[in-house]
C-alpha positions as MATLAB code, in Angstrom:
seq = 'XXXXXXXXXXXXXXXXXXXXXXXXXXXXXXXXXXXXXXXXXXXXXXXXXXXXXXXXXXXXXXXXXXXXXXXXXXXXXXXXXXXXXXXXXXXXXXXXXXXXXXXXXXXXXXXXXXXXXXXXXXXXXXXXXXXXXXXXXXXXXXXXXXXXXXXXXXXXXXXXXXXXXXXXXXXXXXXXXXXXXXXXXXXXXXXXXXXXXXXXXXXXXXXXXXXXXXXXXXXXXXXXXXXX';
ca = [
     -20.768   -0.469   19.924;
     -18.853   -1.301   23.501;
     -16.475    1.419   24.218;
     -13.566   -0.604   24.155;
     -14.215   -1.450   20.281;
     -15.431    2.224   19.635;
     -11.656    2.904   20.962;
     -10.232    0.233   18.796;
     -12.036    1.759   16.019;
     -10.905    5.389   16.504;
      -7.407    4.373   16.608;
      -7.581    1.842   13.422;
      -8.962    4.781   11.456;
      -6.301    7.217   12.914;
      -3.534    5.243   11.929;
      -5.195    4.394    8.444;
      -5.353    7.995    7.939;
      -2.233    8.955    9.061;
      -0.466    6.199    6.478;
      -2.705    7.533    3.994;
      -1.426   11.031    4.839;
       2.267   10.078    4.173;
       1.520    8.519    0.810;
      -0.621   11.012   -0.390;
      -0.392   14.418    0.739;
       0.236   17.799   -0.481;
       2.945   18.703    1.579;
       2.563   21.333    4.387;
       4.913   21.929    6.553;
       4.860   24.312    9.916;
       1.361   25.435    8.469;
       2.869   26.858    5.452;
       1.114   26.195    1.842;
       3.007   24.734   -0.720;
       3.103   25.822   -4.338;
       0.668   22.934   -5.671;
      -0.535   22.518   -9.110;
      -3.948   23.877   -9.390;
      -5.357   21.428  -11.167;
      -4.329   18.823   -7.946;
      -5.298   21.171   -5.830;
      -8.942   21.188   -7.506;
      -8.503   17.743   -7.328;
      -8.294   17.713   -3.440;
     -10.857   19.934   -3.151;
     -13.370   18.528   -5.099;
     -12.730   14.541   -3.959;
     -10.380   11.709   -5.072;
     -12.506    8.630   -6.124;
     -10.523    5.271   -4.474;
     -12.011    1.731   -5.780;
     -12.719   -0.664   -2.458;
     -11.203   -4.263   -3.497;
     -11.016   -7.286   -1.792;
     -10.367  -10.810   -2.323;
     -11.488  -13.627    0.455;
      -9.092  -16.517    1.586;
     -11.767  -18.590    1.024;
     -10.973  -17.956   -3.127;
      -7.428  -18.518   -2.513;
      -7.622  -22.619   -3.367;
      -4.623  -24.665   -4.220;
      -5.765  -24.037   -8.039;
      -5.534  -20.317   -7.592;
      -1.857  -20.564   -5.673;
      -0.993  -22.671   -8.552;
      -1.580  -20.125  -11.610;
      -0.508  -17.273   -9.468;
       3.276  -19.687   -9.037;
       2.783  -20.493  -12.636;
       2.399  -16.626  -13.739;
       5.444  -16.071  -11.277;
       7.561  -18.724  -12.248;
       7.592  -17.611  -16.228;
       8.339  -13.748  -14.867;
      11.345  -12.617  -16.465;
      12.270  -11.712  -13.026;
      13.551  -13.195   -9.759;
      13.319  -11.563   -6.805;
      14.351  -12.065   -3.210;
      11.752  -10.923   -0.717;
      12.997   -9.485    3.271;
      11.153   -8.116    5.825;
      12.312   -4.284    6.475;
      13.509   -2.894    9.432;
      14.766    0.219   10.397;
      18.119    0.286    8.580;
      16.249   -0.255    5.131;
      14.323    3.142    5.489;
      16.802    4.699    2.704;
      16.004    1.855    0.374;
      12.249    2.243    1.239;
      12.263    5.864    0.674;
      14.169    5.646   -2.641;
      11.802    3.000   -4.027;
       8.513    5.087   -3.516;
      10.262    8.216   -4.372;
      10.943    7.015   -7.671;
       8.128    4.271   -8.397;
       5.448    7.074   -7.590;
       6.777    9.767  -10.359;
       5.533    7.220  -12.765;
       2.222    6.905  -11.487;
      -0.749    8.376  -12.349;
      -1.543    8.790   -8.509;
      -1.131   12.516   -6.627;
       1.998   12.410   -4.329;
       4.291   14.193   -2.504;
       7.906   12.751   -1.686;
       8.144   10.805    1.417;
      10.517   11.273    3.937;
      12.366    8.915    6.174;
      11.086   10.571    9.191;
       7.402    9.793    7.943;
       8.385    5.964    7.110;
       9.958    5.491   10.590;
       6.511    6.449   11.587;
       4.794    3.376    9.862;
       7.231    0.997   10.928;
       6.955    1.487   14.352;
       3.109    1.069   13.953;
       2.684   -2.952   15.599;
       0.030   -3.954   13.016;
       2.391   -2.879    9.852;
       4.721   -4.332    8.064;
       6.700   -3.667    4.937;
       8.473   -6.398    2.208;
      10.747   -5.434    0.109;
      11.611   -7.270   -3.317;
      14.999   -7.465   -4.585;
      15.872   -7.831   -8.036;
      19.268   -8.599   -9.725;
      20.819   -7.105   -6.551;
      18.983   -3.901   -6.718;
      15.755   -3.078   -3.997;
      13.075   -2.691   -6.753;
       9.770   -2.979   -4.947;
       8.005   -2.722   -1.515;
       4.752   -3.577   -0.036;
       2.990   -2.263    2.873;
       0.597   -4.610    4.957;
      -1.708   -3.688    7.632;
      -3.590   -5.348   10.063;
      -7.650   -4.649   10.918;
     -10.228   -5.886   13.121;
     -10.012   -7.444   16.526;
      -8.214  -10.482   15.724;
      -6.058   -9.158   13.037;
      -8.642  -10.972   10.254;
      -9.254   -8.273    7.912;
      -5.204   -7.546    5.621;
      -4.707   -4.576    3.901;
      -2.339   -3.850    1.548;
      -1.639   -0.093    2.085;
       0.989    0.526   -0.633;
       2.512   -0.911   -3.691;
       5.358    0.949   -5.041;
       7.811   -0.763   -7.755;
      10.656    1.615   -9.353;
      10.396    2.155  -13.292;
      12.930   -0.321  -14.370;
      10.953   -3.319  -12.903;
       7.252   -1.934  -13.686;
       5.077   -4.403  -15.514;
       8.109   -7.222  -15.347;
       6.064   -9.179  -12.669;
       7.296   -8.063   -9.392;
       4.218   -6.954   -8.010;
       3.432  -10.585   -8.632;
       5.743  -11.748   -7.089;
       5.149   -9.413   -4.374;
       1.886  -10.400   -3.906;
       2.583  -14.321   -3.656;
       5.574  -13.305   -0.845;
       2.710  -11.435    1.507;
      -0.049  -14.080    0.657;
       3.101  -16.626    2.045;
       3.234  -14.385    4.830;
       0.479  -14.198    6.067;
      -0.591  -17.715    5.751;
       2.809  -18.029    8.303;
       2.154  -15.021   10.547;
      -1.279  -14.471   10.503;
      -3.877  -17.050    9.940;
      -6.671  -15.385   11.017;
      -6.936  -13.387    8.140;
     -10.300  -13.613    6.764;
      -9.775  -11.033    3.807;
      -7.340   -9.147    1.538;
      -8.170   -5.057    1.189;
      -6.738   -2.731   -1.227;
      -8.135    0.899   -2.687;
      -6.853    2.037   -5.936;
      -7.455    5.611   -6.826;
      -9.628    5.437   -9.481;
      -7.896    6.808  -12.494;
      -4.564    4.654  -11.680;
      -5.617    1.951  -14.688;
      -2.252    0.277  -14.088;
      -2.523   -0.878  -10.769;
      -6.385   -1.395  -11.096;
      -5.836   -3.638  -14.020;
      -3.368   -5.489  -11.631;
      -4.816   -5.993   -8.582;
      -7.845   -7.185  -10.593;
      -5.734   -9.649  -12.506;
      -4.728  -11.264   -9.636;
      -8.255  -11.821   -8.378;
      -9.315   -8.812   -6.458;
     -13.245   -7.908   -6.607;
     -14.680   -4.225   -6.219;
     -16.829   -4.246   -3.783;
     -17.105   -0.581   -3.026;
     -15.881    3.494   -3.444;
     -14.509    6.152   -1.556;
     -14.369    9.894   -2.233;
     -11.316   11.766    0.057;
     -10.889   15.301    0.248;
      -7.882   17.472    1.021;
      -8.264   17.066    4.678;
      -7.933   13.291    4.683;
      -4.568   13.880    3.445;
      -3.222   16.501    5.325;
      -0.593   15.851    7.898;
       1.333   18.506   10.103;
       5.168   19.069   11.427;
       6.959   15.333    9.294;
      10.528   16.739   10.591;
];
């Protein structure tokens, strides 16, 4: 590998695991431990199982935009989708504060110091979904590979009162819109789900995502230092 894309490399893996730091940490701060749940804590120590998914452009026909618009379009839900900048980090952090206490997924809160951080990175981006006036759901793109051709969806979050109502749906059609707009050399969709998060699996699977392979992360994947 040429030592420019070893570099590239390096710093797309950083950043991956710096995003997957914020999302799912146990929380440290100035090197002190927190009080943890030992049975998370095990959990770190021993390995978190993620499912690999993908799902190729090349699937995503005119037929397949169609049922996805058709499963959207009988939602009980309507929601307005916006690009988020940096005066909707209180809205951002309120959504995954409270979508994540409902999942079955190890977290810590995040801060708005540590989701500054991702939206300054150039190759993310974060939609939010707004329902009946209120922000309900956001979703986290990122950008791989040399040309940008490899999407990953880096976080899902949707707060109780909209859960299983269709807005990660709808979600899903706005960033597929997206990128077709901002990004068409994207090759391929990417998403991990930790493995005993049924929910979301079920989801992402339902809208046409394959498994293609698994990941096991230990603690110090997660670990980040010094948020504040």
């Amino acid at each position: 590998m040429s030592q420019p894309k070893l570099e590239r490399k390096k710093r797309f893996d950083l950043k991956k695991r710096k995003i997957r730091a914020f999302f799912l940490s146990i929380e440290t701060k100035k090197k002190q431990k927190a009080e943890v749940d030992k049975e998370v804590e095990d959990l770190y120590q021993d390995g978190m199982v993620y499912i690999q998914m993908r799902l190729s452009v090349e699937k995503i026909t005119k037929e397949f935009e169609n049922k996805l618009k058709d499963k959207i379009e009988h939602s009980i839900v309507k929601a307005k989708i916006r690009e988020a900048n940096k005066e909707d980090l209180d809205s951002l952090k309120n959504i995954y504060n409270r979508a994540w206490l409902t999942s079955n997924t190890p977290f810590r809160p995040i801060t708005k110091t540590d989701l500054k951080k991702i939206l300054e990175y150039p190759e993310t981006v974060f939609l939010i979904g707004k329902v009946y006036g209120v922000d309900a759901a956001f979703l986290l793109l990122d950008f791989e590979g040399e040309n940008n051709e490899y999407a990953i969806i880096a976080a899902l979050a949707v707060i109780p009162r909209f859960q299983r109502r269709g807005v990660g749906s709808v979600l899903g059609m706005a960033s597929w819109q997206y990128l077709k707009e901002q990004y068409p050399n994207v090759k391929e969709i990417r998403c991990e789900v930790y493995r005993d998060n049924k929910v979301s699996y079920l989801f992402i699977k339902g809208i046409g995502f394959e498994e293609y392979d698994t990941k096991i992360y230990k603690k110090e994947d997660f670990e980040i230092y010094n948020t504040e």
